[in-house]
The first five atom37 places (N, CA, C, CB, O) and aatype in JSON, in Angstrom:
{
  "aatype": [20, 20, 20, 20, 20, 20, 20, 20, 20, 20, 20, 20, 20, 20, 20, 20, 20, 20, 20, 20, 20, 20, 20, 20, 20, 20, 20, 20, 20, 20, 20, 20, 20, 20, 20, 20, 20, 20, 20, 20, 20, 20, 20, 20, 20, 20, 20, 20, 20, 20, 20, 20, 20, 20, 20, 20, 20, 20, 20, 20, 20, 20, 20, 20, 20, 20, 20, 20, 20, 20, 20, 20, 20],
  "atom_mask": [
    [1, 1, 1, 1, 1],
    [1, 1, 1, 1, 1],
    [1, 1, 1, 1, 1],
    [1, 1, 1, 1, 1],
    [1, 1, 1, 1, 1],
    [1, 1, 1, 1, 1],
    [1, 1, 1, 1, 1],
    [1, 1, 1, 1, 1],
    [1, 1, 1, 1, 1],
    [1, 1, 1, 1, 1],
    [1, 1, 1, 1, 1],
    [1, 1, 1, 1, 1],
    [1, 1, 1, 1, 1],
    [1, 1, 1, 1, 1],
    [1, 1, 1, 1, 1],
    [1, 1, 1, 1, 1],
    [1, 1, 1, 1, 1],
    [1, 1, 1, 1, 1],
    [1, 1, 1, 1, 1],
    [1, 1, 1, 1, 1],
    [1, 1, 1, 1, 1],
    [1, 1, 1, 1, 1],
    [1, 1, 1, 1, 1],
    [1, 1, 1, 1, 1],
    [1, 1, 1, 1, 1],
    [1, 1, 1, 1, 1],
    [1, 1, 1, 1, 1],
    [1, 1, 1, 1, 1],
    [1, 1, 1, 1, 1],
    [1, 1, 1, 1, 1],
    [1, 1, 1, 1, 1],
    [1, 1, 1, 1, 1],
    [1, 1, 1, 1, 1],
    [1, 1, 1, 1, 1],
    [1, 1, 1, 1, 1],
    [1, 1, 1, 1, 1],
    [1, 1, 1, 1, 1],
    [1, 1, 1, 1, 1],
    [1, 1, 1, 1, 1],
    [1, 1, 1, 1, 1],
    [1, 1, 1, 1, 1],
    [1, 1, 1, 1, 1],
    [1, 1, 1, 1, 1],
    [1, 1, 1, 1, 1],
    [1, 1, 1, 1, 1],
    [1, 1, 1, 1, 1],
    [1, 1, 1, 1, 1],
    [1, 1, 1, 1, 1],
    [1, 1, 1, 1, 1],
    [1, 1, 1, 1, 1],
    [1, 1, 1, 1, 1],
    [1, 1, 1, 1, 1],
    [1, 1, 1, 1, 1],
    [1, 1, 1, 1, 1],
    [1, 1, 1, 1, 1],
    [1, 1, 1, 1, 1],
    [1, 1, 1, 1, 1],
    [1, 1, 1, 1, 1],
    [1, 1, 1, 1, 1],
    [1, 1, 1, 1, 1],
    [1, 1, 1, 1, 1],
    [1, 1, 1, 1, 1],
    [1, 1, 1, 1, 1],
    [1, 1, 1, 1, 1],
    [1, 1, 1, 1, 1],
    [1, 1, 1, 1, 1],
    [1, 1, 1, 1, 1],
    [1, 1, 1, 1, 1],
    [1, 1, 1, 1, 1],
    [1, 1, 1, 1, 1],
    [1, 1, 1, 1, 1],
    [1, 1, 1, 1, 1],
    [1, 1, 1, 1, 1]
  ],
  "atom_positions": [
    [[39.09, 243.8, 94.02], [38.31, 242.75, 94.67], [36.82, 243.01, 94.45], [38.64, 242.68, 96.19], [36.36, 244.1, 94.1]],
    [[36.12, 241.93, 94.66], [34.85, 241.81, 94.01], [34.42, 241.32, 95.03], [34.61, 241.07, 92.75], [35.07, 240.42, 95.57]],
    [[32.69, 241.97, 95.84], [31.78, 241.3, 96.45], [30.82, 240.65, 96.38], [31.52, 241.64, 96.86], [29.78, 241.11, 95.91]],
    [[30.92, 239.63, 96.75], [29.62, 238.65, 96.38], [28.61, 238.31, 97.6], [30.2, 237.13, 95.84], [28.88, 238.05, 98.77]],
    [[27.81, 238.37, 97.19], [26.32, 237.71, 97.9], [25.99, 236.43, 97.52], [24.97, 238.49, 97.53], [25.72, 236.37, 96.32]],
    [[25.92, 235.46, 98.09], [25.39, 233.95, 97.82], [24.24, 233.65, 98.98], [26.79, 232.72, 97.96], [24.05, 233.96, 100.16]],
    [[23.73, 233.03, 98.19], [22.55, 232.9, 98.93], [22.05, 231.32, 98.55], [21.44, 234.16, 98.51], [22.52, 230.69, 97.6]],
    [[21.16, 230.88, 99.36], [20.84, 229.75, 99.56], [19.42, 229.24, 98.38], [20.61, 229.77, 101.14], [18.32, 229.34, 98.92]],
    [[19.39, 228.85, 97.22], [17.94, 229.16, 96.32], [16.73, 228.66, 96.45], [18.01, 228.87, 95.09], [15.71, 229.03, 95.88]],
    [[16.95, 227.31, 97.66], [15.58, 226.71, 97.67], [15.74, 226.46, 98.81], [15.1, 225.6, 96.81], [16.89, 226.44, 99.23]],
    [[14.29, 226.11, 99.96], [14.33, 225.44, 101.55], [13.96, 224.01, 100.82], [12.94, 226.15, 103.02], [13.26, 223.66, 99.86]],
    [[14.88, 223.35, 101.88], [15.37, 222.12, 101.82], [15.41, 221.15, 102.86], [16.4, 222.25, 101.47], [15.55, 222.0, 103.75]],
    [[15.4, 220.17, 103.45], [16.21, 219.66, 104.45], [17.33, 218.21, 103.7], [14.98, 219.14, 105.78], [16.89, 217.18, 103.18]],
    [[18.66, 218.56, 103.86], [19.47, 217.35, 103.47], [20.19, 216.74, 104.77], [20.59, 217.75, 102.31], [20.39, 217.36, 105.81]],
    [[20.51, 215.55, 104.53], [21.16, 214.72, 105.47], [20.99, 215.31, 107.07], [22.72, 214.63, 104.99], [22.03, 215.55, 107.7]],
    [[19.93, 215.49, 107.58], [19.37, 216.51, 109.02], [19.8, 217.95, 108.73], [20.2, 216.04, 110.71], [19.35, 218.69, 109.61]],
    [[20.4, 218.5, 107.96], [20.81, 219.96, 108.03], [19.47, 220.28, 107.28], [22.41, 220.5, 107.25], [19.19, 219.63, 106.27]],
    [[18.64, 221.24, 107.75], [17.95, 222.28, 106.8], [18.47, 224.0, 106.25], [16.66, 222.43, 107.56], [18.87, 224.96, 106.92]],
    [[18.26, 223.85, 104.86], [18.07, 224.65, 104.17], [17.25, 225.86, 104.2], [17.9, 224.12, 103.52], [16.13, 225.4, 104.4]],
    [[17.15, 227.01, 104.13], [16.37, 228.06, 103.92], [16.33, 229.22, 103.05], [16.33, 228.41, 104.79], [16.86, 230.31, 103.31]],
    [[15.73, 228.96, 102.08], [15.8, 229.29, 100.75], [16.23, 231.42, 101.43], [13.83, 228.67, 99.62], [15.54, 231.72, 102.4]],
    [[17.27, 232.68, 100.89], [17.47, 233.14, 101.32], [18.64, 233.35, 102.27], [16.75, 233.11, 101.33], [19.28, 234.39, 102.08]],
    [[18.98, 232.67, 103.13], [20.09, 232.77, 104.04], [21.41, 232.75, 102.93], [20.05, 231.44, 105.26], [21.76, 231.91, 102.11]],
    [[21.96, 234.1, 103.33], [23.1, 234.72, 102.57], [24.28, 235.0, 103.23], [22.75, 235.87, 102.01], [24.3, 235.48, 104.37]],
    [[25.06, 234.79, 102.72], [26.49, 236.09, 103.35], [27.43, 236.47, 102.08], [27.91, 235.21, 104.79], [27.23, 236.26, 100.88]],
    [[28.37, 237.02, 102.66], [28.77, 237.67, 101.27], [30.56, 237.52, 101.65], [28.0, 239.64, 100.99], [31.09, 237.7, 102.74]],
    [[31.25, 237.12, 100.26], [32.24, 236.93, 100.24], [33.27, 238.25, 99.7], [32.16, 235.82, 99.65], [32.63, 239.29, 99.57]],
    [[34.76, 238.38, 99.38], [35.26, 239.01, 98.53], [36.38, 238.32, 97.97], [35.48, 240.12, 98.97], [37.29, 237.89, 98.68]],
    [[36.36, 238.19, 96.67], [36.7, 237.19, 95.58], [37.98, 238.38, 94.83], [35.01, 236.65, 94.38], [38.42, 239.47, 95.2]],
    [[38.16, 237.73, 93.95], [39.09, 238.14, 92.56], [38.09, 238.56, 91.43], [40.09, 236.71, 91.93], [38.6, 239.17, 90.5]],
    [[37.07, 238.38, 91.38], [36.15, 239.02, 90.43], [35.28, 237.72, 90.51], [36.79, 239.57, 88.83], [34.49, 237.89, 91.44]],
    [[35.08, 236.5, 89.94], [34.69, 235.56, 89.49], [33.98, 234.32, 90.4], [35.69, 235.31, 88.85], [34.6, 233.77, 91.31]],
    [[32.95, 234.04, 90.13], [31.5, 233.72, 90.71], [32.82, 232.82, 91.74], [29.85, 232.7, 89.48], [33.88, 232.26, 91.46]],
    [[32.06, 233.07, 93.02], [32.74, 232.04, 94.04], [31.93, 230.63, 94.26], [32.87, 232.78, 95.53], [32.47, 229.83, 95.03]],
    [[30.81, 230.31, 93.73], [30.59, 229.23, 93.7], [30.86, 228.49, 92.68], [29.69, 229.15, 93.97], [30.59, 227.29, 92.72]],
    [[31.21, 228.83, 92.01], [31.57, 227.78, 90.9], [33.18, 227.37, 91.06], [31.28, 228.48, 89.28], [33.64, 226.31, 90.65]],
    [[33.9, 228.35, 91.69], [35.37, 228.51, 91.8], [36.31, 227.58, 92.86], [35.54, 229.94, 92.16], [37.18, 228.22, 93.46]],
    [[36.21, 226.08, 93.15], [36.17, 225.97, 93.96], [37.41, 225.93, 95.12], [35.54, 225.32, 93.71], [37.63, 225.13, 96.03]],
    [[37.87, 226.74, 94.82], [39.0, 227.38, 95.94], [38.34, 228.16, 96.82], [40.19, 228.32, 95.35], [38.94, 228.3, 97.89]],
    [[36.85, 228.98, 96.69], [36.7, 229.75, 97.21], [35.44, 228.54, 98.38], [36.39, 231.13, 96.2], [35.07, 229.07, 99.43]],
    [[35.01, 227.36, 98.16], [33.64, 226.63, 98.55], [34.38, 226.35, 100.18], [33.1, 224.91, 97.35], [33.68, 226.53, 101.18]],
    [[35.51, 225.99, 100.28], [35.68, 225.94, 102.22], [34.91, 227.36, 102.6], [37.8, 226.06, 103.0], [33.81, 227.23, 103.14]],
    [[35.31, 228.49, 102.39], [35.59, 230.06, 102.21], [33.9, 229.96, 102.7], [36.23, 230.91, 100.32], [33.52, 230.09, 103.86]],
    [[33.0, 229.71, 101.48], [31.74, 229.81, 101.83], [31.36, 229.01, 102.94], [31.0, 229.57, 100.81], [31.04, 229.53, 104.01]],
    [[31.38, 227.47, 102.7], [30.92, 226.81, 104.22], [31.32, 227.36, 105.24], [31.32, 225.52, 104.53], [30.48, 227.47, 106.13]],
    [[32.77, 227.92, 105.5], [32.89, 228.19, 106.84], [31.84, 229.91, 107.48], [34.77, 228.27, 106.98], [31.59, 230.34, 108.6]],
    [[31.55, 230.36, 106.2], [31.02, 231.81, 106.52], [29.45, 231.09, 107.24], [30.82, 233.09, 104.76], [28.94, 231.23, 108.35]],
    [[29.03, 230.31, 106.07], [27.73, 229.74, 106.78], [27.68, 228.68, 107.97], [26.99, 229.1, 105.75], [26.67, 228.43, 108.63]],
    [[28.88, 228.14, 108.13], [28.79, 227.6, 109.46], [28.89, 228.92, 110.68], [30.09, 226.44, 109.59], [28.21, 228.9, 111.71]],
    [[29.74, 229.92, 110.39], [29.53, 231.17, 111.45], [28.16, 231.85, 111.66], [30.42, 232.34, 111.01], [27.4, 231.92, 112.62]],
    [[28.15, 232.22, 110.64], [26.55, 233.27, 110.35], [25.14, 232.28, 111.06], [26.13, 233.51, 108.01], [24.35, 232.79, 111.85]],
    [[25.02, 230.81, 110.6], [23.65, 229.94, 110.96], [24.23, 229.09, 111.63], [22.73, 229.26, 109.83], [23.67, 228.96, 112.72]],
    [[25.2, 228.35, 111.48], [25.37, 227.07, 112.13], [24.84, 226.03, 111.34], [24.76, 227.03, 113.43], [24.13, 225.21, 111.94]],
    [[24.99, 225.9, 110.35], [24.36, 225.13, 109.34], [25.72, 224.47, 108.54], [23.29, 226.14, 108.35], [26.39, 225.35, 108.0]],
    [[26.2, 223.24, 108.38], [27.11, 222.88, 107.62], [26.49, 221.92, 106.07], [28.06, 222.11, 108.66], [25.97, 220.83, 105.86]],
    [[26.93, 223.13, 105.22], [27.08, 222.89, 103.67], [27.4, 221.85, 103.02], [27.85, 223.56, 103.18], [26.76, 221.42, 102.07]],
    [[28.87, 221.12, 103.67], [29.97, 219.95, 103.75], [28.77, 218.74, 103.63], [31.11, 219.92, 105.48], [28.43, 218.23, 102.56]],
    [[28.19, 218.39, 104.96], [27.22, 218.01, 105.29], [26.59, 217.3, 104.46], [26.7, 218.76, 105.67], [26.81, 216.12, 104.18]],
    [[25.57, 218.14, 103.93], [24.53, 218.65, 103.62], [24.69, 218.68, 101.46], [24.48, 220.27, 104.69], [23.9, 218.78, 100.52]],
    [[26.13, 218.52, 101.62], [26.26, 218.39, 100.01], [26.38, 219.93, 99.32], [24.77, 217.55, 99.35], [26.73, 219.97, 98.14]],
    [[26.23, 220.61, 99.69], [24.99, 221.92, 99.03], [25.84, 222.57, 98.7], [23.82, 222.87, 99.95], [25.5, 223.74, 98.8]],
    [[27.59, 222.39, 98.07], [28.32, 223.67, 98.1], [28.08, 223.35, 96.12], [30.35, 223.72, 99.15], [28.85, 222.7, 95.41]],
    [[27.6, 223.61, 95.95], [27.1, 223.75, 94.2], [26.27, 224.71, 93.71], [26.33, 222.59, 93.68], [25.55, 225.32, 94.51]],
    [[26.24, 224.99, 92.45], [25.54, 226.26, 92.13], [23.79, 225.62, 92.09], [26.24, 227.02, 90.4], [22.74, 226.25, 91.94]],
    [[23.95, 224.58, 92.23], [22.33, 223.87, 92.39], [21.67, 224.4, 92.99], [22.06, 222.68, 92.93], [20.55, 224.75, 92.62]],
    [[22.35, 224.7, 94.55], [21.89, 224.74, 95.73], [22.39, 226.13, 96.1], [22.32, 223.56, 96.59], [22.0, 226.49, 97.21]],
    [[23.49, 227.36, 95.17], [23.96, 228.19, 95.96], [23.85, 228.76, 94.49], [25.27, 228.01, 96.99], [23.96, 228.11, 93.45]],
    [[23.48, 230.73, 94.7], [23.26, 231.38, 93.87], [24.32, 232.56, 94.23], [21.86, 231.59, 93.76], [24.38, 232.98, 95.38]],
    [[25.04, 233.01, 93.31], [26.11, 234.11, 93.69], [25.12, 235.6, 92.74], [28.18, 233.55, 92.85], [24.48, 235.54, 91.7]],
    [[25.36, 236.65, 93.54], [25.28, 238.06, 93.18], [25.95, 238.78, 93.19], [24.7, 238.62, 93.56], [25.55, 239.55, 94.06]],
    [[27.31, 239.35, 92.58], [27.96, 240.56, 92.38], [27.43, 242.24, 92.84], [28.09, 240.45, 91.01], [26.82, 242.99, 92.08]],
    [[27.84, 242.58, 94.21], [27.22, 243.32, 94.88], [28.01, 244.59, 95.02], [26.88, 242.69, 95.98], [27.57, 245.61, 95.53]],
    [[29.26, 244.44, 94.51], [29.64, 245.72, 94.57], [29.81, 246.67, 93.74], [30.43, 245.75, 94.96], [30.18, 247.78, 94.13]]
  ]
}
């Protein structure tokens, strides 16, 4: 298993949710970028709805546009 860091790449505000370029959490995957993967994009929204209270869904933002993955382990 593989850890990832995703993080948020630009401050934003979409559809009333704001963005803050930074706000991260970190997943554990099968090896392979979890944002692009999208089996893993509920996986992420729900981490960032726990961690901020911020919904992704929302807000559009579950794309690598808007979401940057780092391989952290």
């Amino acid at each position: 298993m593989a850890l990832w860091k995703v993080s948020i790449n630009s401050s934003t505000k979409i559809n009333s949710v704001r963005l803050r370029k930074g706000m991260s959490v970190q997943i554990a995957n099968n090896g392979m970028n979890p944002v692009i993967t999208s089996r893993y994009r509920d996986q992420i929204a729900q981490l960032f709805m726990n961690d901020f209270g911020i919904d992704l869904k929302k807000a559009n933002a579950l794309n690598s546009a808007m979401l940057e993955a780092e391989r952290i382990d």
